[in-house]
C-alpha positions in Angstrom: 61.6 26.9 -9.3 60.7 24.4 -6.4 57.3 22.9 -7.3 54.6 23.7 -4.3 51.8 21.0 -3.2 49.1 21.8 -2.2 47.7 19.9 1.1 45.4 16.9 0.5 42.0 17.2 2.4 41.4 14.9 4.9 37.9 12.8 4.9 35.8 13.8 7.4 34.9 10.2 8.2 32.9 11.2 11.5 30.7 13.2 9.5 30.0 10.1 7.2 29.3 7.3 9.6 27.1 10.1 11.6 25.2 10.4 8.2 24.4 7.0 7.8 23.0 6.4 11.5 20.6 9.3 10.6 19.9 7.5 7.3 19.6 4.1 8.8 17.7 5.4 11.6 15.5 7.5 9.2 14.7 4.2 7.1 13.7 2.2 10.2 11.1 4.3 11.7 9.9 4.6 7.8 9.5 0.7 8.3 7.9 1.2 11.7 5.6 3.8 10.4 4.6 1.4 7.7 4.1 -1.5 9.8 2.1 0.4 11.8 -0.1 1.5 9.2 -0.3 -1.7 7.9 -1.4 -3.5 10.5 -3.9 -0.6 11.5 -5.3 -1.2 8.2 -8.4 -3.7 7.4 -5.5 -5.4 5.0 -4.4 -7.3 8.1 -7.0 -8.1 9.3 -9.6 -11.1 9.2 -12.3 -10.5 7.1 -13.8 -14.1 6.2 -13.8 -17.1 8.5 -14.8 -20.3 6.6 -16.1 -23.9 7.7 -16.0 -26.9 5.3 -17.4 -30.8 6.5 -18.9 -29.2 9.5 -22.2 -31.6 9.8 -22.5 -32.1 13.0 -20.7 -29.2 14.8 -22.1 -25.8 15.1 -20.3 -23.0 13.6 -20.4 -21.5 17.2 -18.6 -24.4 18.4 -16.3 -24.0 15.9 -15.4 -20.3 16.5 -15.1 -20.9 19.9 -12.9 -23.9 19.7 -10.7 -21.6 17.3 -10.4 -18.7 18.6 -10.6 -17.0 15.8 -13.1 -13.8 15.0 -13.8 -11.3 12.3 -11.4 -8.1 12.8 -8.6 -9.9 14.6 -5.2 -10.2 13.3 -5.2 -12.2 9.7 -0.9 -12.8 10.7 -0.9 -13.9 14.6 -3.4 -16.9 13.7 -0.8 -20.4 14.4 -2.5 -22.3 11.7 -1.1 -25.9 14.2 -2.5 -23.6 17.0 -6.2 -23.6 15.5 -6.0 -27.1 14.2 -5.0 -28.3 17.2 -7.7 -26.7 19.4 -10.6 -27.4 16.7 -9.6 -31.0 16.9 -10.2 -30.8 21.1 -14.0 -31.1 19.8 -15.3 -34.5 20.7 -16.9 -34.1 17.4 -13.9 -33.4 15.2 -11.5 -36.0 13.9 -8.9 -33.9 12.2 -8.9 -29.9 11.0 -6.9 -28.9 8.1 -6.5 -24.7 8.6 -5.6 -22.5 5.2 -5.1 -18.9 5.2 -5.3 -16.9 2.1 -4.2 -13.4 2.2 -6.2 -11.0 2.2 -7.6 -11.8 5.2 -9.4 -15.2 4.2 -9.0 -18.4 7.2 -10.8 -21.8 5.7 -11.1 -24.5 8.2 -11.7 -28.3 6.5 -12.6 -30.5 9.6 -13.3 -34.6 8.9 -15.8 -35.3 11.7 -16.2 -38.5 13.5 -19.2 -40.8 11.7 -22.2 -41.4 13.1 -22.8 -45.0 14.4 -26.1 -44.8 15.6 -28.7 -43.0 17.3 -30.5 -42.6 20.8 -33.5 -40.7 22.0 -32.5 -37.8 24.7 -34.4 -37.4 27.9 -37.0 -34.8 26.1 -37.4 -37.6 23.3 -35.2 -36.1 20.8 -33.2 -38.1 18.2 -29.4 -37.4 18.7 -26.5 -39.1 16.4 -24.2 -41.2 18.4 -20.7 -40.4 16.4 -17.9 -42.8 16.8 -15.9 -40.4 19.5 -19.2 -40.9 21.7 -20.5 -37.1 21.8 -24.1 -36.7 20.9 -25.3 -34.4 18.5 -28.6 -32.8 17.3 -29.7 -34.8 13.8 -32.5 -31.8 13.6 -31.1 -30.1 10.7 -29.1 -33.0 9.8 -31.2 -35.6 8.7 -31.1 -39.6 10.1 -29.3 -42.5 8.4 -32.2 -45.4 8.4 -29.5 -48.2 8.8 -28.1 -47.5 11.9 -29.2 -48.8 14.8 -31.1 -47.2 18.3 -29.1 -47.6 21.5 -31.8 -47.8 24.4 -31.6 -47.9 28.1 -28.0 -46.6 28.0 -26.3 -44.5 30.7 -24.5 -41.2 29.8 -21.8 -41.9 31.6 -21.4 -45.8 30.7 -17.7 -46.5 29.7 -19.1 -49.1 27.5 -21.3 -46.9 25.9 -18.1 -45.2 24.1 -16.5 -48.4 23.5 -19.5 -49.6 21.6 -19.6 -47.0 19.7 -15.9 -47.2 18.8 -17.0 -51.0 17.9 -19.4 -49.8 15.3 -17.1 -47.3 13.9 -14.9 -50.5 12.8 -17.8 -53.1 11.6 -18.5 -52.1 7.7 -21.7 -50.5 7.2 -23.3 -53.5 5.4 -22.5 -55.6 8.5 -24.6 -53.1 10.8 -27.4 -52.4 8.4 -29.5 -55.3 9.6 -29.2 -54.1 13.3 -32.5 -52.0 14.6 -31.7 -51.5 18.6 -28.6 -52.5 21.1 -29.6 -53.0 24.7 -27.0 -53.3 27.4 -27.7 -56.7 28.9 -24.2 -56.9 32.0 -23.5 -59.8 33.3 -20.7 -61.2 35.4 -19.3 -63.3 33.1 -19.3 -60.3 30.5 -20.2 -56.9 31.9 -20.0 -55.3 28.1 -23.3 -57.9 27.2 -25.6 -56.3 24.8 -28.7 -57.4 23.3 -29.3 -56.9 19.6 -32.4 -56.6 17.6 -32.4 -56.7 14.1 -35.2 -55.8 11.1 -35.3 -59.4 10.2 -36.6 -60.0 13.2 -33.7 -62.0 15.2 -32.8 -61.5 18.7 -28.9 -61.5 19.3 -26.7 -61.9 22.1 -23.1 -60.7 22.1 -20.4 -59.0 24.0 -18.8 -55.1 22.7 -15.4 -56.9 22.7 -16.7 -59.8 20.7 -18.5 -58.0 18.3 -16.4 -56.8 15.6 -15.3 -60.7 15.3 -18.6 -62.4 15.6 -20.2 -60.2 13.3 -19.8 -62.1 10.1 -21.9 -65.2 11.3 -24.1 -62.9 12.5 -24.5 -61.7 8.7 -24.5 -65.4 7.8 -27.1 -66.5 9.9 -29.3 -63.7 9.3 -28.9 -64.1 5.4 -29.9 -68.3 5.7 -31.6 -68.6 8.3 -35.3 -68.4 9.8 -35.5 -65.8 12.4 -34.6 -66.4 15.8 -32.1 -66.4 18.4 -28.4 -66.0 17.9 -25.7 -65.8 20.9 -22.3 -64.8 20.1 -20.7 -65.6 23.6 -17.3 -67.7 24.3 -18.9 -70.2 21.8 -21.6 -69.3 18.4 -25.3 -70.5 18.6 -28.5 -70.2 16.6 -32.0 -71.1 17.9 -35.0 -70.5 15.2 -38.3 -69.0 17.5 -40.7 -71.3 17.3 -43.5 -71.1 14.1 -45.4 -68.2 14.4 -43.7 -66.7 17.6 -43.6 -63.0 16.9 -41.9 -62.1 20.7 -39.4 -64.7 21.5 -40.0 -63.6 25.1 -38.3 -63.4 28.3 -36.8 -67.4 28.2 -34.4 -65.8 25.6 -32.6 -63.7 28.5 -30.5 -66.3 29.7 -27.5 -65.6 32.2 -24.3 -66.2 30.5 
């Protein structure tokens, strides 16, 4: 008797790669749905903005500069993005930005240093930092060896390039110096006039300063007050015995 065989069923392979679209399509607006959710949730969002070595800028400044705010999106802050813009303050000297999920941004700026300080046109004591912005020392506090720039213009060039000076000279070196005049001339447009608490007068140039500082020290540590230049070539002249005011014969043209 002949054996029969029965017919094999064909796959329905349509049917199968139809199902897994649906299942694929199915798993992706699950995703989408999540996602959604998720970032609709106070999860993603920013819940704590902090500021660490901020002395001398504001924490308005700070946001501002940043961009960042309470609520926004914790995952589209560019943490190069917000350093880079927090470092456009003339204040700031570099910004280090940390996120820490949930929802936490920490900000650790190095600010410029102050060099010295100058009296606003309402008599207020600003801090002169090393970038040349001026800043508020009200809730700051003062540093009682730097020095007072008087009679400066706000928009002297050389006013910034003193102040970069001072940012190089050691603090010891600058802790004798009380005031710094600009005194121009032609010879030397950068001319300043120092005064120091040991009572010596000093005439220098911003570009010579950084160099002619350590007689200035040297002097000032052996000598008897009185007047020092620090020109093309180094002088020291003691004030006469008992001359308090060295006077206007002092203010030579270089």
């Amino acid at each position: 008797m002949p054996k029969t065989r029965m017919p094999l069923l064909k796959e329905d392979k349509p049917s199968k790669k139809m199902s897994r679209k649906i299942t694929l399509i199915l798993l992706l607006l699950f995703i989408a749905l999540l996602a959604v959710i998720f970032f609709r949730s106070s999860v993603s969002k920013i819940t704590a903005i902090n500021f660490q070595g901020d002395k001398y800028t504001t924490r308005e400044n700070l946001l501002a500069a940043s961009g960042l705010k309470i609520g926004g999106q914790f995952f589209a802050v560019s943490g190069n993005s917000v350093q880079n813009a927090v470092e456009e303050l003339k204040t700031v000297q570099e910004a280090v930005v940390k996120k820490d999920f949930p929802g936490v941004i920490t900000i650790s700026i190095k600010e410029y240093p102050a060099v010295a300080y100058e009296l606003d046109q309402g008599g207020a004591l600003e801090a002169i930092l090393s970038s040349g912005a001026a800043v508020s020392v009200e809730n700051t506090g003062i540093a009682v060896e730097k020095p007072i720039l008087t009679n400066w213009k706000p928009d002297d060039p050389n006013k910034a390039k003193l102040c970069q000076a001072l940012a190089e000279i050691p603090n010891e070196l600058t802790s004798d110096i009380s005031e710094i005049v600009p005194s121009p001339t032609l010879s030397f447009p950068d001319r300043i006039k120092l005064y120091t608490r040991s009572r010596f007068e000093v005439i220098t140039a911003i570009s010579l300063l950084k160099d002619k500082v350590g007689y200035l020290n040297q002097v000032i540590e052996t000598e008897q007050p009185g007047l020092i230049k620090m020109l093309e070539a180094d002088s020291y002249v003691p004030f006469p015995t008992g001359t308090e005011d060295p006077g206007e014969n002092t203010d030579t043209q270089e």
